[in-house]
C-alpha positions as CSV (number, residue, x, y, z in Angstrom):
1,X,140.1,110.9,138.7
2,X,141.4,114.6,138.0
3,X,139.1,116.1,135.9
4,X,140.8,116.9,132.1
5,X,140.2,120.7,131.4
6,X,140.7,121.5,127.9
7,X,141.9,124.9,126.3
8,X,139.9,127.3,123.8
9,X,142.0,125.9,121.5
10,X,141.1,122.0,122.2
11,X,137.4,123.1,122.5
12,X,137.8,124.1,119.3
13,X,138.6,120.5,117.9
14,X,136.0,119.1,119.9
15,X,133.7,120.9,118.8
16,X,134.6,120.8,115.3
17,X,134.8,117.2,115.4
18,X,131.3,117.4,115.8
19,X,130.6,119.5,112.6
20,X,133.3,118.1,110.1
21,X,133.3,114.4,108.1
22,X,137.1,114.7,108.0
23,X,139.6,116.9,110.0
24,X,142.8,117.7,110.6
25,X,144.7,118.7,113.8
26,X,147.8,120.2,113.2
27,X,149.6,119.8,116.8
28,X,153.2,121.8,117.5
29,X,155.7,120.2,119.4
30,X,154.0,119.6,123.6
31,X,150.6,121.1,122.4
32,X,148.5,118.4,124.3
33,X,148.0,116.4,121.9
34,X,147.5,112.8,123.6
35,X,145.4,114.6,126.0
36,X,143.2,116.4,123.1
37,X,142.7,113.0,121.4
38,X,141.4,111.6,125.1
39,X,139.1,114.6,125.2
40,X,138.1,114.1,121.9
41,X,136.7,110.0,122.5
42,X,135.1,111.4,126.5
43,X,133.3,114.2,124.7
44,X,131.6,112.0,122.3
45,X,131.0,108.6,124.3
46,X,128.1,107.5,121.5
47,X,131.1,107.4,119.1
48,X,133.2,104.3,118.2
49,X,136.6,105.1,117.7
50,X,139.8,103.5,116.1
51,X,142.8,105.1,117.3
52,X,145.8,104.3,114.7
53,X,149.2,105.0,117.0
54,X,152.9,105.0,115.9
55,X,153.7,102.1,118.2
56,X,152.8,99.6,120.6
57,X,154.2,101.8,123.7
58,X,152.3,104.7,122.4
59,X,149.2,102.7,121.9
60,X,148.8,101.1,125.1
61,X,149.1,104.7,126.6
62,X,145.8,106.0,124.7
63,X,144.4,102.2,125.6
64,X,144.9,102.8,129.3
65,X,144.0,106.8,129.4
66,X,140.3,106.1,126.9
67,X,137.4,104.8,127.4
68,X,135.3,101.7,126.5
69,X,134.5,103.4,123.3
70,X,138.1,103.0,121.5
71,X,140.0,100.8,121.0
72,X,143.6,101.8,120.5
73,X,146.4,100.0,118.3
74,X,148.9,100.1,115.7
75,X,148.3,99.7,112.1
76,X,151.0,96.5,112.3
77,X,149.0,94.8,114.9
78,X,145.9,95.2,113.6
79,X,147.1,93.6,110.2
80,X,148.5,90.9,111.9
81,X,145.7,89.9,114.2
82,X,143.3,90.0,111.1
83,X,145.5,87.4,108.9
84,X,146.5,85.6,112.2
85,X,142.9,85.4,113.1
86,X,141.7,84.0,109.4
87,X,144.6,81.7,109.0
88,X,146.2,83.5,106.3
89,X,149.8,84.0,107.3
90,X,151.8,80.7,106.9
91,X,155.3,80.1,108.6
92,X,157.0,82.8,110.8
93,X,158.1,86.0,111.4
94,X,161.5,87.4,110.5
95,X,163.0,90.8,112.3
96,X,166.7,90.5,111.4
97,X,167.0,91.1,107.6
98,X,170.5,89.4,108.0
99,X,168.9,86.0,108.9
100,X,166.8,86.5,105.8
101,X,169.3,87.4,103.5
102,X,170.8,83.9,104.6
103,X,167.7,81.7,104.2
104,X,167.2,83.3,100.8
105,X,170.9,83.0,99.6
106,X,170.2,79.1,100.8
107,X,167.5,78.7,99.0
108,X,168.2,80.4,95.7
109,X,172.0,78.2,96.3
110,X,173.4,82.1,95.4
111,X,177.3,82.5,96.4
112,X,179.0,85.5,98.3
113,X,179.4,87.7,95.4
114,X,175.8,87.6,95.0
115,X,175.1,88.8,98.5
116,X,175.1,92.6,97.0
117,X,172.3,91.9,94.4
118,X,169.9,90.0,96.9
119,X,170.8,92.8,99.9
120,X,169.2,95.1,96.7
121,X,166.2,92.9,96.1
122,X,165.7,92.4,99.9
123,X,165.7,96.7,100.1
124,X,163.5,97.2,97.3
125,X,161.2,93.9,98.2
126,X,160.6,96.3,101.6
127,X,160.4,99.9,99.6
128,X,157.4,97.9,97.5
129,X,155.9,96.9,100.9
130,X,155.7,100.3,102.0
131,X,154.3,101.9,98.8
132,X,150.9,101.7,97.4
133,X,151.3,99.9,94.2
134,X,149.3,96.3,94.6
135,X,151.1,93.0,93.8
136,X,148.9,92.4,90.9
137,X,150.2,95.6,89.5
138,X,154.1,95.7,90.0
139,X,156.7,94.8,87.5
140,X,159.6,96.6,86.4
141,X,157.9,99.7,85.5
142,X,156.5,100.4,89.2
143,X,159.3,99.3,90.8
144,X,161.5,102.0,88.7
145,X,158.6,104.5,89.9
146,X,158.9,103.2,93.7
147,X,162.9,103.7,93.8
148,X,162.9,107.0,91.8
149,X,161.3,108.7,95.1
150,X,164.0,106.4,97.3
151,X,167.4,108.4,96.8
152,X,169.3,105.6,98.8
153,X,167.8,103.2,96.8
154,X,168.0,104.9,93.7
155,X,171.8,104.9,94.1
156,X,172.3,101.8,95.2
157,X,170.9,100.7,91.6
158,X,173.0,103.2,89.4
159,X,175.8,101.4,91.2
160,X,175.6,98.1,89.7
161,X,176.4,98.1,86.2
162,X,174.0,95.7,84.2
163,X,171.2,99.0,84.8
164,X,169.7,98.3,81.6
165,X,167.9,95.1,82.8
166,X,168.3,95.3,86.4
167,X,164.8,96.6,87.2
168,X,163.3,93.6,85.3
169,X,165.8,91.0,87.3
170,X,165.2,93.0,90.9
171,X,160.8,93.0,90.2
172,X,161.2,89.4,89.2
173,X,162.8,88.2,92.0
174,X,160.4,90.7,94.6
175,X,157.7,88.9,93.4
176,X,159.2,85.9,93.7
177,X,159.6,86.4,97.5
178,X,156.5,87.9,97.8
179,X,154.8,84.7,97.2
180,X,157.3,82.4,98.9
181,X,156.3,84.3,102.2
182,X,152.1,83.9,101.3
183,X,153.0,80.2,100.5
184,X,155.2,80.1,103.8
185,X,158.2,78.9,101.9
186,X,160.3,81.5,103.6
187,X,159.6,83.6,107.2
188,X,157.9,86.6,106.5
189,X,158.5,90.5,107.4
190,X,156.7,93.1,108.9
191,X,156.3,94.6,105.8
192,X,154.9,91.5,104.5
193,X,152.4,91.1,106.4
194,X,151.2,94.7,106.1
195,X,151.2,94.7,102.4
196,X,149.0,91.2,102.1
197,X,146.5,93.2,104.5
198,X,146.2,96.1,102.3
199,X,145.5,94.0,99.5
200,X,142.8,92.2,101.4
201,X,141.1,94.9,103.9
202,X,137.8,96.7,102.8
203,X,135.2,98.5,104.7
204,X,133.1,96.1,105.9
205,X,135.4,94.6,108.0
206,X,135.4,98.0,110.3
207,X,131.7,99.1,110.0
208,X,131.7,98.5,114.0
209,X,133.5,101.9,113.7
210,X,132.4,105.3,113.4
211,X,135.5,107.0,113.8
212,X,139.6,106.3,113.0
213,X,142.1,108.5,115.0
214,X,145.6,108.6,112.9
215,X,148.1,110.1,115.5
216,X,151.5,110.7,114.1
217,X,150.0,111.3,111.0
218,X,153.3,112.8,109.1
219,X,154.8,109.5,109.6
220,X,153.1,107.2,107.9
221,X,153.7,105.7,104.6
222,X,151.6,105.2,101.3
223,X,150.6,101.1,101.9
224,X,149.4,102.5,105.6
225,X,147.5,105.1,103.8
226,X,145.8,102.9,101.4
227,X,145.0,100.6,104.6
228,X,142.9,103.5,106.3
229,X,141.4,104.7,102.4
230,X,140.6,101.1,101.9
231,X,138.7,100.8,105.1
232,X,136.4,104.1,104.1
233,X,135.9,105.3,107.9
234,X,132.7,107.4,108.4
235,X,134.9,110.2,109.6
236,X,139.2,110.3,109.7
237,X,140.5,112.7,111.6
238,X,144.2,113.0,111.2
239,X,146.4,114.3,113.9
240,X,150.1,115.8,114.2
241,X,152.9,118.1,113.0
242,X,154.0,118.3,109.6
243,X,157.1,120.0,110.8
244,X,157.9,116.4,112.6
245,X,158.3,114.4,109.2
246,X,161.1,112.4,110.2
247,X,160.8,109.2,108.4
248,X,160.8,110.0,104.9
249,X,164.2,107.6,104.3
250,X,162.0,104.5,104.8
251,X,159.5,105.8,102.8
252,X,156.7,107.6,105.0
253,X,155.0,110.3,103.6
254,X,153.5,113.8,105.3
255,X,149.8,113.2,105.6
256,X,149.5,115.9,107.0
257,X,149.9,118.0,103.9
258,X,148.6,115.0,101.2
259,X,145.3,115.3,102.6
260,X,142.9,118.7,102.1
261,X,140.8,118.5,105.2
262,X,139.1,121.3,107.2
263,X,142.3,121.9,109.7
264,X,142.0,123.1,113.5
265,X,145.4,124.1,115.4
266,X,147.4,123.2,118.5
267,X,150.0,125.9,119.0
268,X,150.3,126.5,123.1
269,X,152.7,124.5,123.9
270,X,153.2,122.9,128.0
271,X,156.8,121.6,126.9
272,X,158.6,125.0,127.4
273,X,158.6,127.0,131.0
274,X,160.3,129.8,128.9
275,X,159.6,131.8,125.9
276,X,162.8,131.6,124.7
277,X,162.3,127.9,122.4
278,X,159.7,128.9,121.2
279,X,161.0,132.2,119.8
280,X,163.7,130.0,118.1
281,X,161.4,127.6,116.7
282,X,159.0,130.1,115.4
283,X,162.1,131.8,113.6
284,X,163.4,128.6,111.7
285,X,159.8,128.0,111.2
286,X,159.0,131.0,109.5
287,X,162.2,131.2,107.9
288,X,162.4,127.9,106.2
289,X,159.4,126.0,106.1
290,X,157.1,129.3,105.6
291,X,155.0,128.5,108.8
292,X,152.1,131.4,109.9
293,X,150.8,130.0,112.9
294,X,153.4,131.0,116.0
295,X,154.5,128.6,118.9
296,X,153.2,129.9,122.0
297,X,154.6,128.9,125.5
298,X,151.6,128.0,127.8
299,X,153.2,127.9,131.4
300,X,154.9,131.2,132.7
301,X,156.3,129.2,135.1
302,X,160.0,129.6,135.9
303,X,162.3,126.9,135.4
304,X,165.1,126.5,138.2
305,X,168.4,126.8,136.7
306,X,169.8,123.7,136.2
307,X,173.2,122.2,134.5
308,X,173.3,119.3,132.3
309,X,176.4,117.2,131.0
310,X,176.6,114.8,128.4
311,X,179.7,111.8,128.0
312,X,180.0,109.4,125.8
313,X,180.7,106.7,128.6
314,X,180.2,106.1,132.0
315,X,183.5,105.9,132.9
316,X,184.0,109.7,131.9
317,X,180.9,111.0,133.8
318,X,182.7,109.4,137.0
319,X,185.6,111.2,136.4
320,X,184.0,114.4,136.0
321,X,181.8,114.3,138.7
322,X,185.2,113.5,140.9
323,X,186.6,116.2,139.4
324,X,184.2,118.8,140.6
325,X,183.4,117.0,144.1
326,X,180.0,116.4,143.6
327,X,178.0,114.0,145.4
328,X,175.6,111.2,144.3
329,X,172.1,111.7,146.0
């Protein structure tokens, strides 16, 4: 097995991984950062860590590439083995929230015109899901809160026109699916599921752990962040690049600026053969998002000049590649 060779920078992290309770690693765009969290778990084998990844694919990547001393995952599947393993999730899971919207509007014996108002409770049962704010705790009041930092959301409810009691009616009837999914009265969501395990995860349940890994950590959003608070790791060490916050319209949040933790840097990037990306990226950087550190290419290889087309079918990639008498290979 090739040997993983780390930069000064990624000796850095390791070593101040070390030396910190909490850190952060923000990581530019092809910085090594996958291979930095692998060093990171091989440089301290005494060390059980939790690695937190964005998605299964991701996940099974760090499985495969650590060692016996981590144990890789997603913050979904951990929740749902955990109520799956203690019997606590009744009747089944739901990924199309047009099936939903059905079962609910056959329950609830609601006609077409009503289909507007449930696709709003169905939005804003998912937007509590995501946020922090426990179910013992939500009524019309946190719900206002919750869709005051959702512009979608927030318009979709100026739109309708009985505002003055429509948080009261929308809360009422969230809570009312909230409970027909514990009770298994209805199939429940992903962000069910996620939301019954924040409200029942603590710390002693992950004592076998010594350390969580977050990667991605820009992306995640607040009911993912009380999961990991809830769970009070010995050490959290965050990792990824706040420029990279792409998910706030489904309510993620940018960890990597919420939290004030001792921060190390990933800025040579292996993505780019020339300098000339990164030159534009630190630019716009610098320029709109006020960013110090620089993006800094790491190969000075040369990249063969190549030509790239993009179609919007296959039909007219055909034609052009008739066109100019090229040949498949």
């Amino acid at each position: 097995m090739k040997r993983l060779k780390p930069t000064e920078e990624q000796r850095n992290v390791i070593r101040r991984v070390g030396e910190e309770k909490n850190l952060k690693i923000e990581a530019f765009a092809g910085t090594g950062k996958t291979t930095t969290l692998e060093l990171i778990t091989k440089a301290y084998p005494f060390k059980r860590f939790l690695v937190l990844a964005f998605n299964r694919a991701v996940a099974e990547e760090l499985q495969r590439r650590m060692g016996k001393n981590v144990h890789a995952t997603t913050i979904h599947s951990l929740a749902f083995r955990y109520l799956k393993r203690y019997e606590l999730l009744e009747g089944e899971l739901v990924s199309d929230k047009r099936v939903l919207l059905s079962i609910i509007a056959d329950r609830f014996k609601m006609e077409a015109e009503d289909y507007a108002f449930l696709k709003l409770v169905l939005d804003s049962f998912e937007a509590f899901c995501n946020s922090s704010v426990s179910i013992s705790e939500f009524d019309e009041i946190s719900l206002s809160k919750i869709v005051a930092e959702n512009r979608e959301l927030l318009k979709r409810f100026r739109s309708f026109a009985n505002g003055k009691h429509l948080f009261s009616e929308v809360a009422e009837f969230v809570s009312i699916i909230y409970k027909l999914m514990m009770e298994g009265g209805i199939p429940f969501t992903h962000g069910f599921y996620l939301k019954y395990f924040s409200e029942l995860v603590d710390e002693k349940s992950y004592r076998w752990c010594d350390c969580v890994l977050l990667d991605e950590a820009q992306d995640v959003n607040p009911v993912q962040i009380k999961i990991i608070e809830k769970m009070n790791p010995e050490q959290f060490i965050l990792v990824g690049d706040r420029h990279q916050s792409i998910y706030g319209w489904r309510g993620a949040v940018n960890s990597m600026e919420r939290f004030n933790f001792p921060t190390e840097h990933l800025t040579h990037s292996f993505r780019y053969r020339t300098d000339l990306p990164a030159v534009l990226a630190n630019r716009l950087l610098g320029l709109w998002k006020g960013e110090e550190k620089n993006l800094v290419v790491a190969s000075s290889k040369k990249r063969l000049d190549t030509t790239a087309w993009i179609f919007r079918t296959n039909l007219e990639l055909i034609l052009n590649l008739a066109e100019k008498d090229c040949v498949f290979r």
